[in-house]
PDB file of N, CA, C, O and CB in Angstrom:
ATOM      1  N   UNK A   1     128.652  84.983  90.905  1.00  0.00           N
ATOM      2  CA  UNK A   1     127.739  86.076  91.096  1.00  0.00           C
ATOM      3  C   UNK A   1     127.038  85.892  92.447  1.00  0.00           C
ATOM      4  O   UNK A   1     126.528  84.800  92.695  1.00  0.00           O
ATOM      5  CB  UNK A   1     126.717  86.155  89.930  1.00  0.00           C
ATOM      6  N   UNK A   2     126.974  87.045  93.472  1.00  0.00           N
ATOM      7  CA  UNK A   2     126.067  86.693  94.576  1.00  0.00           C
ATOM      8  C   UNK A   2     124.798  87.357  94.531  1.00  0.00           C
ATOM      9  O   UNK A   2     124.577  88.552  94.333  1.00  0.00           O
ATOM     10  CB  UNK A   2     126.657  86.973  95.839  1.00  0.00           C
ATOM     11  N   UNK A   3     123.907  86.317  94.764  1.00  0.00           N
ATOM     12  CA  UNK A   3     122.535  85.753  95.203  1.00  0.00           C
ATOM     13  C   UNK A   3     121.858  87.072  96.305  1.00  0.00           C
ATOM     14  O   UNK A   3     122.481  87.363  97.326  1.00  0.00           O
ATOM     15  CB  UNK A   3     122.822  84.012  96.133  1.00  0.00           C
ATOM     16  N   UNK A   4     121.276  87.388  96.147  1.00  0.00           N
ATOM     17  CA  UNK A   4     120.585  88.568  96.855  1.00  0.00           C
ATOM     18  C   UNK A   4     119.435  87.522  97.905  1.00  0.00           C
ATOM     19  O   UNK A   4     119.096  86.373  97.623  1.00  0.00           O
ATOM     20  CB  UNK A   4     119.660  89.856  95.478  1.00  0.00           C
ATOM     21  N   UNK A   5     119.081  88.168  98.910  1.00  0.00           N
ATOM     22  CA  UNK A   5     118.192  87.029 100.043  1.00  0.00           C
ATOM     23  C   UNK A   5     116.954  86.920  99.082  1.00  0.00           C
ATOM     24  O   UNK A   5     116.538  85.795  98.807  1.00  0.00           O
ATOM     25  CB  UNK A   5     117.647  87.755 101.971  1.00  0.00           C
ATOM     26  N   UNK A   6     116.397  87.940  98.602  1.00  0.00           N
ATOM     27  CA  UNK A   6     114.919  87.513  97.905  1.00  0.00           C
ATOM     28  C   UNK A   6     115.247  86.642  96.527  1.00  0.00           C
ATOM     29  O   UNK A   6     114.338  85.938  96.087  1.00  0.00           O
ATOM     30  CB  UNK A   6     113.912  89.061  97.423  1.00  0.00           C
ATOM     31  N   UNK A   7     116.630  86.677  95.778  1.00  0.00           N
ATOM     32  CA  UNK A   7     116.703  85.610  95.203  1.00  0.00           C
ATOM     33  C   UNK A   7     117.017  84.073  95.685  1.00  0.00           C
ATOM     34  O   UNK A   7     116.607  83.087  95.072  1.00  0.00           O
ATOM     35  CB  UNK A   7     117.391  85.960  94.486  1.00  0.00           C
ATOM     36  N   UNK A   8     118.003  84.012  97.172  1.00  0.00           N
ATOM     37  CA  UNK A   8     117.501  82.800  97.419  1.00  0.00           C
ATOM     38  C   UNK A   8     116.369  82.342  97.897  1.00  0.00           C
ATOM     39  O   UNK A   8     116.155  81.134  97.800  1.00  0.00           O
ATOM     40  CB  UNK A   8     118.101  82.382  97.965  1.00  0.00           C
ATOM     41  N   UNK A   9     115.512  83.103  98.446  1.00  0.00           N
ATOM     42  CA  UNK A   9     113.551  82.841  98.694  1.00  0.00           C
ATOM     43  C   UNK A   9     112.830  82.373  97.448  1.00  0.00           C
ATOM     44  O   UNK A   9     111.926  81.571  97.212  1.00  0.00           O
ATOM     45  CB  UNK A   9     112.569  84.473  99.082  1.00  0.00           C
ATOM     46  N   UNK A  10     113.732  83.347  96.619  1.00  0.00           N
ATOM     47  CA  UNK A  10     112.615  82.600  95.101  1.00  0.00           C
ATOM     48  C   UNK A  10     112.991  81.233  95.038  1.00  0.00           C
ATOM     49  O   UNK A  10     112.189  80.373  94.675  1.00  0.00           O
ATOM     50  CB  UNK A  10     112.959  83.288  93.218  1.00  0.00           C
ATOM     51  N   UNK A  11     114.062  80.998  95.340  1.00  0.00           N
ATOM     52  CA  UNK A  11     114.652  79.317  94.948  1.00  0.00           C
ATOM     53  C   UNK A  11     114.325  78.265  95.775  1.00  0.00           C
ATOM     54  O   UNK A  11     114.125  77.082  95.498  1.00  0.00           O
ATOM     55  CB  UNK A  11     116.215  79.140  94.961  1.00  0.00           C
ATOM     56  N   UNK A  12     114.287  79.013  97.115  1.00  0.00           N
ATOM     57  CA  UNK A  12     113.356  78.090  98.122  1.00  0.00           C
ATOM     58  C   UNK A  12     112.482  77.546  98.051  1.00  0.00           C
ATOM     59  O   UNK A  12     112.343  76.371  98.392  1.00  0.00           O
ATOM     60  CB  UNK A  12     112.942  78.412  98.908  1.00  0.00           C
ATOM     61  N   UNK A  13     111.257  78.615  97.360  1.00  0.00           N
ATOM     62  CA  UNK A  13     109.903  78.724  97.259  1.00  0.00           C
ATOM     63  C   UNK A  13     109.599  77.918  95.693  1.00  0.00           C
ATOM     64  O   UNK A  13     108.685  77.124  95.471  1.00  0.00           O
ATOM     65  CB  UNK A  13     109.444  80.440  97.393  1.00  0.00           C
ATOM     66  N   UNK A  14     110.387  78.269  94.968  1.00  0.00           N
ATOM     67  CA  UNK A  14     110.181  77.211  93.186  1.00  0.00           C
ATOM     68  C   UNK A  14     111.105  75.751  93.930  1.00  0.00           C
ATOM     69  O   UNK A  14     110.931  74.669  93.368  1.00  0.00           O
ATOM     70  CB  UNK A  14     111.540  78.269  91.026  1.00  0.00           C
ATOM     71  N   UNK A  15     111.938  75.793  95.023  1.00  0.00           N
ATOM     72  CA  UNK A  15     112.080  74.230  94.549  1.00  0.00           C
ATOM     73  C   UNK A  15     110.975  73.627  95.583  1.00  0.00           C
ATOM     74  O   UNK A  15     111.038  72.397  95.568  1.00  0.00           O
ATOM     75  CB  UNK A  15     113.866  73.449  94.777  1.00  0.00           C
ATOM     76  N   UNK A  16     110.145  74.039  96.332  1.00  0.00           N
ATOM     77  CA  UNK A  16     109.366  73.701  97.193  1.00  0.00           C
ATOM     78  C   UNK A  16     108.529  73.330  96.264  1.00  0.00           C
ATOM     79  O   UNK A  16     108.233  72.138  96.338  1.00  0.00           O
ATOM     80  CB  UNK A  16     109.007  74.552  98.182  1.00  0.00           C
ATOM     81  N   UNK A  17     107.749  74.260  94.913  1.00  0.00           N
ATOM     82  CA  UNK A  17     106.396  73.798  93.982  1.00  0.00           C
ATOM     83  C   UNK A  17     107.016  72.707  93.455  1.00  0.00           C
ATOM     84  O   UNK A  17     106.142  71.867  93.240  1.00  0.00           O
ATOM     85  CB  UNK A  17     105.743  74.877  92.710  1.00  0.00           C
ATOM     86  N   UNK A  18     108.226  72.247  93.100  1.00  0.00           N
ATOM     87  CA  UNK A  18     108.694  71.457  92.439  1.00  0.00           C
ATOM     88  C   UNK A  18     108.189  70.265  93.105  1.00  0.00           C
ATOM     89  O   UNK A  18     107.482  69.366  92.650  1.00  0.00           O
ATOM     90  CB  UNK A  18     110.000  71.640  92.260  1.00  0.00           C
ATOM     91  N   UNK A  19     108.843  70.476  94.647  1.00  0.00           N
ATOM     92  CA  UNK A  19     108.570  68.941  95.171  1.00  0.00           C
ATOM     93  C   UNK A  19     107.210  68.601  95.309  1.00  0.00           C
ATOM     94  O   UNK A  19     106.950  67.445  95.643  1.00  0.00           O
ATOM     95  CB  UNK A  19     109.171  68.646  96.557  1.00  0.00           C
ATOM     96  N   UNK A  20     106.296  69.400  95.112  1.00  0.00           N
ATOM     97  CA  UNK A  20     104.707  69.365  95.069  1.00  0.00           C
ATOM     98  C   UNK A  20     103.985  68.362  94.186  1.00  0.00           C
ATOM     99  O   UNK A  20     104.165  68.475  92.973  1.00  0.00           O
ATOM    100  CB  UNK A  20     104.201  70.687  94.608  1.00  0.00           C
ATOM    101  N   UNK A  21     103.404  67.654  94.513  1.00  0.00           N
ATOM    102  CA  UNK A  21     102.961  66.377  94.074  1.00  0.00           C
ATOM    103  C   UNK A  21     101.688  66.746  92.994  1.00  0.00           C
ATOM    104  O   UNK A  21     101.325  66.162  91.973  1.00  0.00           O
ATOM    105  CB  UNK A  21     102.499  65.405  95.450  1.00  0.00           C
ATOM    106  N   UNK A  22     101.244  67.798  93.573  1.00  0.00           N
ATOM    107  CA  UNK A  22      99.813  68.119  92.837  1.00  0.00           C
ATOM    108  C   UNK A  22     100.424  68.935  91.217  1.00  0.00           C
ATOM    109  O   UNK A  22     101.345  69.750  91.270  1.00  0.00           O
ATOM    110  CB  UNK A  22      98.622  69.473  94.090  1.00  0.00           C
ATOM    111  N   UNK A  23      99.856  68.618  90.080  1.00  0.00           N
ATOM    112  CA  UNK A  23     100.324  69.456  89.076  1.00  0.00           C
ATOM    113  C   UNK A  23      99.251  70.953  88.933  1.00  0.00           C
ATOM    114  O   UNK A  23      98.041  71.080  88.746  1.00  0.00           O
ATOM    115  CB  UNK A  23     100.363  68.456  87.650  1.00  0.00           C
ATOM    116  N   UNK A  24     100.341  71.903  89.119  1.00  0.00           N
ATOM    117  CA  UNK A  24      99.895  73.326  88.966  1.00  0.00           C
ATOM    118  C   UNK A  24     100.430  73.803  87.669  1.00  0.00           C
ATOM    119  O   UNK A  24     101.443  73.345  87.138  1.00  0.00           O
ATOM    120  CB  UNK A  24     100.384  74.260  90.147  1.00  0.00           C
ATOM    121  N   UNK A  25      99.663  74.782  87.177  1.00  0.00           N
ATOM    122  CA  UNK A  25      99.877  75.887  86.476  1.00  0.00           C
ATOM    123  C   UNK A  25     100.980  76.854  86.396  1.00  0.00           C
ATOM    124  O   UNK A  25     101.251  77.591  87.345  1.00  0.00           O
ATOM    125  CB  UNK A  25      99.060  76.433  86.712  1.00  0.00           C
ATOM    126  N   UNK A  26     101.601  76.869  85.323  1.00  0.00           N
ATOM    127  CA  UNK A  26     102.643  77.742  85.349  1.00  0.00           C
ATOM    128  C   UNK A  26     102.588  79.027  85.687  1.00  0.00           C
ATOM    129  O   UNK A  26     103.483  79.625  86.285  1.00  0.00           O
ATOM    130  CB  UNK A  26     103.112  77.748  84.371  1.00  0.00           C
ATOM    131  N   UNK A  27     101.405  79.557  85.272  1.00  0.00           N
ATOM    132  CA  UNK A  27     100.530  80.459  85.816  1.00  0.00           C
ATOM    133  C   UNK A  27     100.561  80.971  87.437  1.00  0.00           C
ATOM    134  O   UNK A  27     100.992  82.034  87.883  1.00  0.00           O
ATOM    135  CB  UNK A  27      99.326  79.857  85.526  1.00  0.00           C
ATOM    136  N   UNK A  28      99.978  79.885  88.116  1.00  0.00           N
ATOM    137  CA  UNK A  28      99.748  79.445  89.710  1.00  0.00           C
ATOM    138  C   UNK A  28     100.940  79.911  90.011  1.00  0.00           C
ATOM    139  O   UNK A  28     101.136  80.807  90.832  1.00  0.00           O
ATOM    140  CB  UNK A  28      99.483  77.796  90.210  1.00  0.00           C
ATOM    141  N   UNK A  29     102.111  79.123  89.134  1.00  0.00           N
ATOM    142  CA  UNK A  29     103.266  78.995  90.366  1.00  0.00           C
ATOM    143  C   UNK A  29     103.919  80.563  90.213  1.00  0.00           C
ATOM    144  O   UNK A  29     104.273  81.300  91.133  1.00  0.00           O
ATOM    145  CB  UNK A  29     104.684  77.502  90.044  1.00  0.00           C
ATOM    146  N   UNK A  30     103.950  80.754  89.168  1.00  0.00           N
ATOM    147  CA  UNK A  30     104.649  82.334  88.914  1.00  0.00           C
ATOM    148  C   UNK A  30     104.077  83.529  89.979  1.00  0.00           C
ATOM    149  O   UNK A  30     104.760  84.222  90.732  1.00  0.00           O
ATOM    150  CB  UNK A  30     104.199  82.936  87.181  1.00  0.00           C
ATOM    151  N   UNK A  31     102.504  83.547  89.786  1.00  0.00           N
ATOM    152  CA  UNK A  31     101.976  84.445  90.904  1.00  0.00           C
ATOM    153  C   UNK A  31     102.262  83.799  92.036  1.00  0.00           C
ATOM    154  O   UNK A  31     102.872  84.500  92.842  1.00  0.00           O
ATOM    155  CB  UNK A  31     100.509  84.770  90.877  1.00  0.00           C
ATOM    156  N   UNK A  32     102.000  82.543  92.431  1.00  0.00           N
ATOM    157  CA  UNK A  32     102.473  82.206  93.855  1.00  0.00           C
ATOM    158  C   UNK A  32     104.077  82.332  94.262  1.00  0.00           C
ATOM    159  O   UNK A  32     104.424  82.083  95.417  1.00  0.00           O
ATOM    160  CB  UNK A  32     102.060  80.729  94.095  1.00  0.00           C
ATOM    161  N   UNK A  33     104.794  82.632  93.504  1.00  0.00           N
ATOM    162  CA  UNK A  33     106.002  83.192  93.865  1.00  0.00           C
ATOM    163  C   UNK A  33     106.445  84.606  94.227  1.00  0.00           C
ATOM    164  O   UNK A  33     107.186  85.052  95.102  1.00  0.00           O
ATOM    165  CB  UNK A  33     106.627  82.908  93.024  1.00  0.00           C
ATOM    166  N   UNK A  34     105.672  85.195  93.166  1.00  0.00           N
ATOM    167  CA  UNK A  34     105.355  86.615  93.593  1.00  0.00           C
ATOM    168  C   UNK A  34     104.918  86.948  95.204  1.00  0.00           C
ATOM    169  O   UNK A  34     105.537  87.495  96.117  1.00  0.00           O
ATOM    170  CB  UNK A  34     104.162  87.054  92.663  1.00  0.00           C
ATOM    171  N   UNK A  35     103.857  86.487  95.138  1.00  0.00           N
ATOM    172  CA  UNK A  35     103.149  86.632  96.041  1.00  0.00           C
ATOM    173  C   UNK A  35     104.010  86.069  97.571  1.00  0.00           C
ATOM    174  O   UNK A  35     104.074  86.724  98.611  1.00  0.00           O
ATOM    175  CB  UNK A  35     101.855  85.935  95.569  1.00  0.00           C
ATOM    176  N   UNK A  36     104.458  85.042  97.394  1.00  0.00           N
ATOM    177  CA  UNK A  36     105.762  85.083  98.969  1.00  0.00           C
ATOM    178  C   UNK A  36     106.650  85.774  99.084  1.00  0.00           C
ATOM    179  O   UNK A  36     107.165  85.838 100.200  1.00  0.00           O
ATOM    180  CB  UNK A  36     106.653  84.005  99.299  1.00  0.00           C
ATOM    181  N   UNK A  37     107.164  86.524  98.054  1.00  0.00           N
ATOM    182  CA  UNK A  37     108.431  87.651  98.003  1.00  0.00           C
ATOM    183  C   UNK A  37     107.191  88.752  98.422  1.00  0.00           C
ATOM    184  O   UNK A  37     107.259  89.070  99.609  1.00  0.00           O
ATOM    185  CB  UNK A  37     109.513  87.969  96.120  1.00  0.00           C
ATOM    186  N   UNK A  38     106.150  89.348  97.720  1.00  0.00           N
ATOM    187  CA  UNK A  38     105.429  90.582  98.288  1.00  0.00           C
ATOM    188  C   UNK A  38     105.307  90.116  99.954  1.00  0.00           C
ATOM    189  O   UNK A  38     105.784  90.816 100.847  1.00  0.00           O
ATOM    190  CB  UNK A  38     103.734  90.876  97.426  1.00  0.00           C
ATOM    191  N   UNK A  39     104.687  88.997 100.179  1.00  0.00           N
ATOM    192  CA  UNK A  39     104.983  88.767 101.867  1.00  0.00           C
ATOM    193  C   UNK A  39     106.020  88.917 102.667  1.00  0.00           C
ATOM    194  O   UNK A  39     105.774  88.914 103.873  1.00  0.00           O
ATOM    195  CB  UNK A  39     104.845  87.673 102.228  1.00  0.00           C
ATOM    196  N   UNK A  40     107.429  89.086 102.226  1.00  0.00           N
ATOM    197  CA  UNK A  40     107.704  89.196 102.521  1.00  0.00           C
ATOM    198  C   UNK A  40     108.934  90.929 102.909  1.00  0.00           C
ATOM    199  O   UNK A  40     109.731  91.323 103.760  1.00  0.00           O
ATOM    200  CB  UNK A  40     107.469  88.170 102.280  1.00  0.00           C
ATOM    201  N   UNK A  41     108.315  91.385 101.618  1.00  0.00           N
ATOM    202  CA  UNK A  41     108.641  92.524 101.603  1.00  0.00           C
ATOM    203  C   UNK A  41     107.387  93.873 102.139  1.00  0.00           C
ATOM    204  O   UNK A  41     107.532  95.060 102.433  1.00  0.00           O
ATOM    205  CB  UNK A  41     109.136  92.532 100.218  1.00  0.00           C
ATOM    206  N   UNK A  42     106.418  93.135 102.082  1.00  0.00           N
ATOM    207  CA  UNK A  42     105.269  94.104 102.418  1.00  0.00           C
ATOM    208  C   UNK A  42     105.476  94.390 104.322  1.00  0.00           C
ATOM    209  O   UNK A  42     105.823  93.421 104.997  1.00  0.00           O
ATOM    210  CB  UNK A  42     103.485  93.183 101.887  1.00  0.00           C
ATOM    211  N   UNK A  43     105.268  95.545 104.905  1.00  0.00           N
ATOM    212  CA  UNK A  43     105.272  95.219 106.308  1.00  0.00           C
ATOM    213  C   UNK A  43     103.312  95.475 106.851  1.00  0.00           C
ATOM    214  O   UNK A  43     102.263  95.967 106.435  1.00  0.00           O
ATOM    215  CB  UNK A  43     106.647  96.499 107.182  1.00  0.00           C
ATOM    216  N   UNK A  44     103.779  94.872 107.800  1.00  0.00           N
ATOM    217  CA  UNK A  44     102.410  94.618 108.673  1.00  0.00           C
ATOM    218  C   UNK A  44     101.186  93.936 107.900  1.00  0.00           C
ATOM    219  O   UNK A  44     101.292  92.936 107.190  1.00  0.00           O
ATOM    220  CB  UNK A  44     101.831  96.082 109.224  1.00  0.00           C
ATOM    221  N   UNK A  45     100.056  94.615 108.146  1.00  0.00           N
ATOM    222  CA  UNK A  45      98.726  93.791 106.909  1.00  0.00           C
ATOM    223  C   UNK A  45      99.335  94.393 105.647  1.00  0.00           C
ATOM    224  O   UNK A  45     100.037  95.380 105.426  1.00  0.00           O
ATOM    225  CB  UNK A  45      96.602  94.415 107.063  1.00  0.00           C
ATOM    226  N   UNK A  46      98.651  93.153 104.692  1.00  0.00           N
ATOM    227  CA  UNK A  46      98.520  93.064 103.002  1.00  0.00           C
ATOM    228  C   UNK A  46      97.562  93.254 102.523  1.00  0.00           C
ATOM    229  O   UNK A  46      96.717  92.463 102.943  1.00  0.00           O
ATOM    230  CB  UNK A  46      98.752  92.002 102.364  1.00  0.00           C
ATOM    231  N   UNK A  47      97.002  94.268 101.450  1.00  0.00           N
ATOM    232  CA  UNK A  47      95.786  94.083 101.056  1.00  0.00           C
ATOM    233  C   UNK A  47      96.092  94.050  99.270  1.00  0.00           C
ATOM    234  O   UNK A  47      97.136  94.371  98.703  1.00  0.00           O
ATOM    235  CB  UNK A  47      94.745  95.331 101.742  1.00  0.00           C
ATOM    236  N   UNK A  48      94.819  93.555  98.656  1.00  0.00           N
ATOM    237  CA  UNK A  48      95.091  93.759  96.860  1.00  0.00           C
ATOM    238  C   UNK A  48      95.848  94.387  96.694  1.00  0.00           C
ATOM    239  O   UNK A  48      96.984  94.093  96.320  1.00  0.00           O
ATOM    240  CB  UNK A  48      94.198  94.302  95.921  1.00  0.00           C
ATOM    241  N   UNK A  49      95.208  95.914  97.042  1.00  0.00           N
ATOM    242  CA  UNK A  49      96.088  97.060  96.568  1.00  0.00           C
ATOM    243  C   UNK A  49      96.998  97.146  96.701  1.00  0.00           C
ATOM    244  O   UNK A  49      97.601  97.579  95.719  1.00  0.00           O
ATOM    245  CB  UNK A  49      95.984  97.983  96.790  1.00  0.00           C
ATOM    246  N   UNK A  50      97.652  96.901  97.666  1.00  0.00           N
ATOM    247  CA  UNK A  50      99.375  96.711  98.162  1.00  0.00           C
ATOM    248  C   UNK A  50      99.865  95.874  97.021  1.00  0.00           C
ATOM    249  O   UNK A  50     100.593  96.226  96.092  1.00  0.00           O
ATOM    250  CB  UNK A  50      99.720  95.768  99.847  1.00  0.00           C
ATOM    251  N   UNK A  51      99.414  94.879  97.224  1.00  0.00           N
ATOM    252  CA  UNK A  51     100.149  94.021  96.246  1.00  0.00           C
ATOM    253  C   UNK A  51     100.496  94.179  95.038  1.00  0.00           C
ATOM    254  O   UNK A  51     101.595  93.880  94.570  1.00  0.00           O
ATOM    255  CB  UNK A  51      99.686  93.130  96.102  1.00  0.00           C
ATOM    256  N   UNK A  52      98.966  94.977  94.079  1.00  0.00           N
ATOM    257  CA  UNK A  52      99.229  95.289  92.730  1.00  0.00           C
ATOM    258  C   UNK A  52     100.103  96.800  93.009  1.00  0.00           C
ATOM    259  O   UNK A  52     101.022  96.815  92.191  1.00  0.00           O
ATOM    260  CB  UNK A  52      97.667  95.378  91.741  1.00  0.00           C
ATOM    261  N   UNK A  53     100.129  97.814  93.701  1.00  0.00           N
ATOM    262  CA  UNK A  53     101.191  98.259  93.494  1.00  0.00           C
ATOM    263  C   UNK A  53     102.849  97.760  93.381  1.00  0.00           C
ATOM    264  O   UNK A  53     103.560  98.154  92.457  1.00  0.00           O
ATOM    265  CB  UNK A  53     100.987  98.912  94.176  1.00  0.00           C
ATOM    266  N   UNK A  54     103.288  96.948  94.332  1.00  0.00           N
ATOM    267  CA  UNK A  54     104.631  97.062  94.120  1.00  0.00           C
ATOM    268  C   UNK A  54     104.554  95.649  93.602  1.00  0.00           C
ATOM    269  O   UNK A  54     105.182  94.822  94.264  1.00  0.00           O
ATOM    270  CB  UNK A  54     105.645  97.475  95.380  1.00  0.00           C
ATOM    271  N   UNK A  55     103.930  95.235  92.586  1.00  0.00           N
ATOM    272  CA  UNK A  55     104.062  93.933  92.045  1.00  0.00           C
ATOM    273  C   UNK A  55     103.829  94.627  90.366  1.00  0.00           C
ATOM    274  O   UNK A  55     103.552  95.808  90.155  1.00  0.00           O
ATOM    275  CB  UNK A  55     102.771  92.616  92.769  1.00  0.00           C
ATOM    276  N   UNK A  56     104.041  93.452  89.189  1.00  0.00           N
ATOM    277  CA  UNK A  56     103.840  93.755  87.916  1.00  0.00           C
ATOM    278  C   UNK A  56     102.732  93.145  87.693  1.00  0.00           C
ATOM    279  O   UNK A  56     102.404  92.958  86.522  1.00  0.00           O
ATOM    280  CB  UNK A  56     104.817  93.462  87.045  1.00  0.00           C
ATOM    281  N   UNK A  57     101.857  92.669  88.812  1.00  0.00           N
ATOM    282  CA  UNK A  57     100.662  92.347  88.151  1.00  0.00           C
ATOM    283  C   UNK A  57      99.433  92.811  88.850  1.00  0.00           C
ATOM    284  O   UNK A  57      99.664  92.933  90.053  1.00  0.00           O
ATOM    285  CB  UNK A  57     100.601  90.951  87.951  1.00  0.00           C
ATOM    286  N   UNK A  58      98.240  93.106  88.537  1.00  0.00           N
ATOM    287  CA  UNK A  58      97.343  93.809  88.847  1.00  0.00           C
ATOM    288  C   UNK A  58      96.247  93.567  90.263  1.00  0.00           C
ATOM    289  O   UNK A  58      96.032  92.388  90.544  1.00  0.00           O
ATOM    290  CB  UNK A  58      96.803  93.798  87.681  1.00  0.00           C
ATOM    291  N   UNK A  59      95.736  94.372  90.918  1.00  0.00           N
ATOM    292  CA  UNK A  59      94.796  93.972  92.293  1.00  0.00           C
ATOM    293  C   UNK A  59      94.205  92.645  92.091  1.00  0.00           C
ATOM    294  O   UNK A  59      94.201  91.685  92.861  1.00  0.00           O
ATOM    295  CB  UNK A  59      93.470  95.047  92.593  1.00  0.00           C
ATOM    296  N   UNK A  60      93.718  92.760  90.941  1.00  0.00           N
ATOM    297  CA  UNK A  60      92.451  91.881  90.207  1.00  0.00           C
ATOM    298  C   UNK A  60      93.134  90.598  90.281  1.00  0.00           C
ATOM    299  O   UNK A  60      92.734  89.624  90.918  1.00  0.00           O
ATOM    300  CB  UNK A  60      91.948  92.312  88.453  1.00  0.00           C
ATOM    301  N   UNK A  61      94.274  90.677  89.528  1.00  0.00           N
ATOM    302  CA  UNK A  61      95.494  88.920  89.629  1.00  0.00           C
ATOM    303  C   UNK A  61      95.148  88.067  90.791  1.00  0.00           C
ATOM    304  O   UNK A  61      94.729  86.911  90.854  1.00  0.00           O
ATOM    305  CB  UNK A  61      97.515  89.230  90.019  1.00  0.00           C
ATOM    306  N   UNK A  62      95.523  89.220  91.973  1.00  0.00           N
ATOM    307  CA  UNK A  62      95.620  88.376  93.077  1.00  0.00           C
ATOM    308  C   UNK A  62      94.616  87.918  93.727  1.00  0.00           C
ATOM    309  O   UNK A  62      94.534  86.795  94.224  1.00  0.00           O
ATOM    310  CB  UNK A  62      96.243  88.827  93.873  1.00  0.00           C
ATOM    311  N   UNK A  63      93.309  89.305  93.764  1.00  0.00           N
ATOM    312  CA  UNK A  63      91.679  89.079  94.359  1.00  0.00           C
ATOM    313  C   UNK A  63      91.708  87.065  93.225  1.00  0.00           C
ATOM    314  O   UNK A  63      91.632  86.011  93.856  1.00  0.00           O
ATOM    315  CB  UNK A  63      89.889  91.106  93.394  1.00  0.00           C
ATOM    316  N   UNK A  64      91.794  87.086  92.061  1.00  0.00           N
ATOM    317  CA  UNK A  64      91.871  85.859  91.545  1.00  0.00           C
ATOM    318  C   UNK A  64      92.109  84.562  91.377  1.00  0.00           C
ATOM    319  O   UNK A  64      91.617  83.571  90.838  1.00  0.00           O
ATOM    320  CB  UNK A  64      92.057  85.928  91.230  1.00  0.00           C
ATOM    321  N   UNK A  65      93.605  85.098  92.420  1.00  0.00           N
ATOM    322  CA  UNK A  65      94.057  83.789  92.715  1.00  0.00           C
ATOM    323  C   UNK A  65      93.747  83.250  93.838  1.00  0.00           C
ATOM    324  O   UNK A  65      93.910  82.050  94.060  1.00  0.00           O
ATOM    325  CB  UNK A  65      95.245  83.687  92.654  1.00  0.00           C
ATOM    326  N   UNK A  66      93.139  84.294  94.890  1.00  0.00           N
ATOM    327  CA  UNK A  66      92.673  84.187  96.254  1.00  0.00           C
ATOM    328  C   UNK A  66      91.276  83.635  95.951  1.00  0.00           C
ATOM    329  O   UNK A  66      90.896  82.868  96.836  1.00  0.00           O
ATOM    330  CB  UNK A  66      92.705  85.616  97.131  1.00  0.00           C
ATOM    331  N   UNK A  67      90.601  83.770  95.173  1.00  0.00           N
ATOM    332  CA  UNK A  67      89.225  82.987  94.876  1.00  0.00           C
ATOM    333  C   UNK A  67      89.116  81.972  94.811  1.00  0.00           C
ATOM    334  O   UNK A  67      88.236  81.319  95.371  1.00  0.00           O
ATOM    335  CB  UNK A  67      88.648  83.124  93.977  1.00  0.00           C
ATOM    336  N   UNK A  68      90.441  81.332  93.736  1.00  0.00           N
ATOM    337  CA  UNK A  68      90.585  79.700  93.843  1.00  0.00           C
ATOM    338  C   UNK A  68      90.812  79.117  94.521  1.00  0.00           C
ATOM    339  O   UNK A  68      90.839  77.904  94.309  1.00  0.00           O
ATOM    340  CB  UNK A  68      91.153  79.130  93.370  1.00  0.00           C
TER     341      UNK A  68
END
């Protein structure tokens, strides 16, 4: 089966948390995966709103994860 580019980014990006020494949240890592594919599909500036539109999770998710 071939691999689409944003599926090999996801694999990039999960084996990168992998090699991560610090233990995160399954949570963490799922939105933080999201969140490098929206970077990379979003053009120019990013804001919440951008994000919770073409993402499945909400403005609020991300204002959230950006707090921590």
């Amino acid at each position: 089966m071939n691999k689409t580019a944003l599926d090999q980014y996801e694999e990039i990006v999960t084996d990168a948390l992998k090699s991560c020494p610090a233990k995160l949240r399954k949570s963490f890592k799922t939105a933080f995966i999201q969140l490098m594919i929206l970077y990379m599909v979003l053009p120019r500036k990013i804001n919440f709103t951008q994000m919770g539109c073409c993402s499945d999770n909400s403005e609020q998710r991300f204002l959230q994860l950006f707090e921590r």
